[in-house]
C-alpha positions as CSV (number, residue, x, y, z in Angstrom):
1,X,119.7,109.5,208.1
2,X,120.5,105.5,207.9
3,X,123.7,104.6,206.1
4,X,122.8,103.7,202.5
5,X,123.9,100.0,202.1
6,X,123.5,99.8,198.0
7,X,127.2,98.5,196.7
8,X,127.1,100.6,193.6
9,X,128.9,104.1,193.9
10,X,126.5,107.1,194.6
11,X,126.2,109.4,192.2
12,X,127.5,112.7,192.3
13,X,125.7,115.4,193.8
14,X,125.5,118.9,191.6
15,X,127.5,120.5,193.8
16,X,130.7,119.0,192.7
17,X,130.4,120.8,189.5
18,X,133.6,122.6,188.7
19,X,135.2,125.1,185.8
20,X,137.4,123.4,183.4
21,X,140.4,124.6,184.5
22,X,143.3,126.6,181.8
23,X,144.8,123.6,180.7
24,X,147.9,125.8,180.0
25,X,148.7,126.4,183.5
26,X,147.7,123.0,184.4
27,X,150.5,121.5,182.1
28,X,153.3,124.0,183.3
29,X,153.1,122.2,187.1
30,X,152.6,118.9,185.5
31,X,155.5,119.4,183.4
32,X,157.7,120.8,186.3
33,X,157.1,118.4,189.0
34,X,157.9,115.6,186.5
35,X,161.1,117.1,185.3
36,X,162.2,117.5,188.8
37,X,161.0,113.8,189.9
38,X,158.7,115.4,192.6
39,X,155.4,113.9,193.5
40,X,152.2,115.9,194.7
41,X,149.6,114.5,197.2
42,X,147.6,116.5,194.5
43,X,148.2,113.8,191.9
44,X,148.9,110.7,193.7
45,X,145.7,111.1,196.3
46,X,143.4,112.3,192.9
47,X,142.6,115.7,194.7
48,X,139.2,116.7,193.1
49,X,140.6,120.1,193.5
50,X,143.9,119.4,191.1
51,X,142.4,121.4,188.5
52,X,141.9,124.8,190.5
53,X,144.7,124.6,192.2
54,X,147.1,123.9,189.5
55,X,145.7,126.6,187.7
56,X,146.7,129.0,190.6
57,X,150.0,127.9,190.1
58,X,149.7,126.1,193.2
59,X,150.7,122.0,194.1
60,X,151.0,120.3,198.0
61,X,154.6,118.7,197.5
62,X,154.4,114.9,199.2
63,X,157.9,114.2,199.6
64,X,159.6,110.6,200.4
65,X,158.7,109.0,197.1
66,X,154.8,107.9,196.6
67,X,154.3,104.7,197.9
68,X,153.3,104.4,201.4
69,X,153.9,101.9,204.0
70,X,150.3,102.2,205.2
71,X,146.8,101.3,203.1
72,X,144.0,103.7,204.5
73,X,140.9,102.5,203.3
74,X,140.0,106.4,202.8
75,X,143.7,106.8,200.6
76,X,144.2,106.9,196.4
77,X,148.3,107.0,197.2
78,X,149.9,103.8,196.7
79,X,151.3,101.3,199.2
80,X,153.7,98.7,199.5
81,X,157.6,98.3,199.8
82,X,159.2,102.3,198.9
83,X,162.1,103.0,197.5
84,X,165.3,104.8,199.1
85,X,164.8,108.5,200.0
86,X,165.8,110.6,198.2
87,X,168.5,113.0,199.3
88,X,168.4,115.7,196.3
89,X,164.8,115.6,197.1
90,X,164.8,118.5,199.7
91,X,166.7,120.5,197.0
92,X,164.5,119.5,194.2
93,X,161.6,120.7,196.4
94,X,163.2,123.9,197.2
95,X,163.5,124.8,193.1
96,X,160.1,124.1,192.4
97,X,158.7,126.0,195.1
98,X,161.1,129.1,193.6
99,X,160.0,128.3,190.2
100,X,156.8,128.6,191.3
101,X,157.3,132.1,193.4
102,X,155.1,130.6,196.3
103,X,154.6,133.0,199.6
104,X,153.2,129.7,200.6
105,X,153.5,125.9,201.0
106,X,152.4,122.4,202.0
107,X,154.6,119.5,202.1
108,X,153.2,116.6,202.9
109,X,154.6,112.6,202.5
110,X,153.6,109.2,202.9
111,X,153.9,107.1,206.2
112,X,158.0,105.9,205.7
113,X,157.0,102.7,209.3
114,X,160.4,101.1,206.9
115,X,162.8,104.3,208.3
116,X,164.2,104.7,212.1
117,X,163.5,108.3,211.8
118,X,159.8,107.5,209.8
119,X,160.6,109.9,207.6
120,X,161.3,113.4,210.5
121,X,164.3,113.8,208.8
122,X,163.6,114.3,205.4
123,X,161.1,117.2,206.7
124,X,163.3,118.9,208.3
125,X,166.0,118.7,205.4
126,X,163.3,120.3,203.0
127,X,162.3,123.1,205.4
128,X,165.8,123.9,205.8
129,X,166.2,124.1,202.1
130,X,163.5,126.0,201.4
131,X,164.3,128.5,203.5
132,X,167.5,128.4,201.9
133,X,166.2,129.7,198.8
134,X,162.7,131.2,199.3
135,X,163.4,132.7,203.0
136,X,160.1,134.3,202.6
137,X,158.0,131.4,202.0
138,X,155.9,130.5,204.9
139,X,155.8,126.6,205.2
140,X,152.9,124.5,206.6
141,X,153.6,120.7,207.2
142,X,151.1,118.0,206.4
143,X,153.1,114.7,208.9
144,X,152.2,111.3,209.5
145,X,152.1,110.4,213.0
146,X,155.4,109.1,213.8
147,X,154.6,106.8,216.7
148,X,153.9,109.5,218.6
149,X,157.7,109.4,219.4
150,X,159.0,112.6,221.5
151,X,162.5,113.2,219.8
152,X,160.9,112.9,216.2
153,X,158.4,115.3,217.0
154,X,160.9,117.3,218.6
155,X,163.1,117.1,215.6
156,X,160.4,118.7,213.0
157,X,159.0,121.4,215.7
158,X,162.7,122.4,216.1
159,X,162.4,123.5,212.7
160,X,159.7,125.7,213.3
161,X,157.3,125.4,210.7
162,X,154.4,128.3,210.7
163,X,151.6,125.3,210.4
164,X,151.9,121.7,211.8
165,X,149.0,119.9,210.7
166,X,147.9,115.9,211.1
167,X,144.8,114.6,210.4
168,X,142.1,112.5,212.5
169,X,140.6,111.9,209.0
170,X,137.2,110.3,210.9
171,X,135.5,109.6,213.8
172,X,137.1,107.6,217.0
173,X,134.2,104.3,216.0
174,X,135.2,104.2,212.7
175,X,139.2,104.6,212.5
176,X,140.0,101.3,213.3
177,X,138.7,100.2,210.1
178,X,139.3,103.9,207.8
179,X,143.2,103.7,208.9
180,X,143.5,100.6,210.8
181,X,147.4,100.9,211.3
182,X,146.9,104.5,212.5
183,X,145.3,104.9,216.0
184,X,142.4,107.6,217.1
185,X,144.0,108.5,220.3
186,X,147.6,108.1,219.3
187,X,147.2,111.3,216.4
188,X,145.1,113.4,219.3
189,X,148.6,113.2,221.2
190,X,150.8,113.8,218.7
191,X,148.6,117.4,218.1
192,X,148.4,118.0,221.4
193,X,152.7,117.2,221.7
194,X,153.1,119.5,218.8
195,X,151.1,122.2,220.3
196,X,153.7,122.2,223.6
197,X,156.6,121.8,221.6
198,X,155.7,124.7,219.5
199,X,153.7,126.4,220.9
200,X,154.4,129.3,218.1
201,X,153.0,127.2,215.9
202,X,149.8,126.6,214.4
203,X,148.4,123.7,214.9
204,X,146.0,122.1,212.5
205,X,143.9,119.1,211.7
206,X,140.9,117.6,209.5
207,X,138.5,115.2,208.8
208,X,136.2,114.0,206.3
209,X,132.7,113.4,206.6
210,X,130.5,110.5,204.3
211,X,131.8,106.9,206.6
212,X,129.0,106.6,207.9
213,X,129.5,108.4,211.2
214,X,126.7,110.2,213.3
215,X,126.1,114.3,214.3
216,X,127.2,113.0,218.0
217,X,130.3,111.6,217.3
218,X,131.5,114.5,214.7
219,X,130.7,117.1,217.6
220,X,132.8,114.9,219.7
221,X,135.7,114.4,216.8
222,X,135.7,118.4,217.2
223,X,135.9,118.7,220.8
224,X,138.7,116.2,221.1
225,X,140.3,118.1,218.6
226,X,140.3,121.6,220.0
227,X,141.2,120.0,223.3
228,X,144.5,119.1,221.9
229,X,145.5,122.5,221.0
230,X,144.5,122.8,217.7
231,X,143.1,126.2,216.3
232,X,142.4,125.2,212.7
233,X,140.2,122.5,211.3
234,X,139.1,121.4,207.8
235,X,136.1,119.2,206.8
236,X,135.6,117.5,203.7
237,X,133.4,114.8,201.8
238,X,135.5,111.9,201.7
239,X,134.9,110.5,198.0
240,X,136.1,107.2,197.5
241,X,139.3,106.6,195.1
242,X,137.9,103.3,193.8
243,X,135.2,100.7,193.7
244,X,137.5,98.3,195.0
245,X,137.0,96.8,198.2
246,X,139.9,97.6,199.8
247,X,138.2,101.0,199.7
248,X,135.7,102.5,202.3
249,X,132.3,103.7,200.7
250,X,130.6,106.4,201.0
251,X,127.9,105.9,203.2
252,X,126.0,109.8,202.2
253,X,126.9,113.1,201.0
254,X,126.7,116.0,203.4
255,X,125.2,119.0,201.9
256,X,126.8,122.5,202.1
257,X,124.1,123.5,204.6
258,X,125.0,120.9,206.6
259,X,128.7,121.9,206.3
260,X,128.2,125.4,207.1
261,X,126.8,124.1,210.1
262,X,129.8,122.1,210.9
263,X,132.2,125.6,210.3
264,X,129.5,127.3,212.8
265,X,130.1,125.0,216.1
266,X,133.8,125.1,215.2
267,X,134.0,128.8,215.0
268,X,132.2,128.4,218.3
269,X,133.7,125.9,219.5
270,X,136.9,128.5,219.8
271,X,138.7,127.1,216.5
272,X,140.4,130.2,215.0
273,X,139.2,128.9,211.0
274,X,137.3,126.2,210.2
275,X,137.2,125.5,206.3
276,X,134.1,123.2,205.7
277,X,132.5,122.6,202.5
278,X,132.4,118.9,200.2
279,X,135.1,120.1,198.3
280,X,137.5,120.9,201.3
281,X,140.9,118.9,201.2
282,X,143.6,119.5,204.5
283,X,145.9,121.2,201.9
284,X,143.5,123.4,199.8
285,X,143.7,127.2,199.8
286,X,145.6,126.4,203.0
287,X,147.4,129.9,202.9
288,X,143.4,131.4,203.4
289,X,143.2,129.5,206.7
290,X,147.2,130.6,208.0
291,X,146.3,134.1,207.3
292,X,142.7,134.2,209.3
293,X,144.6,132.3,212.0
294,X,147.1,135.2,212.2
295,X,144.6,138.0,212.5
296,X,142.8,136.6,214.8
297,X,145.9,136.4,216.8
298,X,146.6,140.5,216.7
């Protein structure tokens, strides 16, 4: 199907309806990630599954302050000049995530292109410190690519995180223009670094689906992907944070048939779990994912 080329928004198919979620339990995480001056990629990337999520009693931390050194054309969370990091972040993090009584996490961040270390070390700080305090908490880690640089890398897979997950977000055509200051081959090398480094790991990765792209180039996107080591995949409709231009459109929705299709060649592709629908984010009911990826390890 042609890329639609109208410049007003598309409306909303009916299968993004969702329950209004218990306002209650939404206002209890709201309440405690302000008080503890956390941010969530929930919040600051306008998840459309905030609502469910929060009601669960579960939030994706993003840690290193919210602005971002990089402006995806794909990406709600802010960019610009960021602040200092944190230190009491890791800590702060740590709290919540016992407040909470989570068996399991994502923490993800923004890109941190201002910092020598881009940011490794304040990962590995808040891995430390949640194991600190929630020992039994399994932690999956949502990174930026840090240049592809071999001692970063090293640094967070030394900390052993059960998941290590970065996305390809879209095809290899179109990520020049989605995330111009990221680079298509460059994030297929740092997944396939991870997966030697740690090889105890799970290695994981997403994209999103509505750019414009074709059925060729996805099933290569996959291939690529599973080539690099990586046993778990999620696909998404990427829905546009704005009508500005400085975001990407979207070009068509996929329908849910079309994503069960996507899950199908994954699964036989040799992915271990591949969550596909329109409403699939990277972080979302990311324990589900972890847990299939172990049984089909026994």
């Amino acid at each position: 199907m042609p890329p639609i080329t109208t410049n007003k928004p598309l409306p909303l198919p009916s299968w993004f309806r969702q329950n209004i979620p218990d306002i209650t339990k939404v206002r209890k995480i709201k309440n405690l990630v302000r008080t503890s001056s956390l941010h969530t990629v929930c919040e600051s990337a306008r998840c459309p599954n905030l609502g469910q999520c929060w009601e669960q009693g579960i939030a994706t931390f993003m840690i290193l302050g919210e602005i971002c050194t990089r402006a995806c054309r794909f990406c709600a969370v802010k960019s610009g000049r960021p602040l200092e990091v944190d230190l009491h972040e890791p800590h702060h993090t740590a709290l919540a995530i016992k407040e909470l009584n989570l068996k399991y996490v994502v923490i993800t961040s923004v890109a941190r292109d201002d910092l020598p270390d881009e940011g490794v070390d304040q990962f590995v700080r808040t891995i430390h410190a949640i194991r600190a305090l929630t020992p039994q908490t399994k932690i999956e880690v949502l990174i930026p690519d840090f240049s592809n640089k071999m001692h970063l890398l090293k640094k967070l897979t030394d900390a052993r995180p059960e998941v290590i997950s970065h996305n390809l977000e879209t095809v290899k055509r179109l990520s020049p223009d989605v995330r111009s200051k990221a680079d298509y081959a460059r994030s297929l090398a740092v997944l396939k670094t991870c997966h030697q480094l740690a090889p105890a790991s799970i290695i994981k990765s997403g994209f999103m689906v509505g750019f414009g792209e074709t059925y060729a180039e996805i099933l290569q996107l996959m291939q690529d992907l599973h080539e690099t080591g990586c046993s778990m995949l999620t696909i998404g409709q990427y829905l546009a944070p704005s009508t500005s231009r400085r975001h990407f459109k979207v070009t068509r929705f996929i329908t849910p048939k079309e994503f069960e299709e996507y899950r199908t060649i994954g699964l036989n592709m040799g992915f271990k779990h591949v969550q596909s629908s329109p409403l699939t984010r990277s972080s979302f009911i990311a324990e589900k994912g972890y847990q299939k990826c172990l049984s089909t390890q026994k």
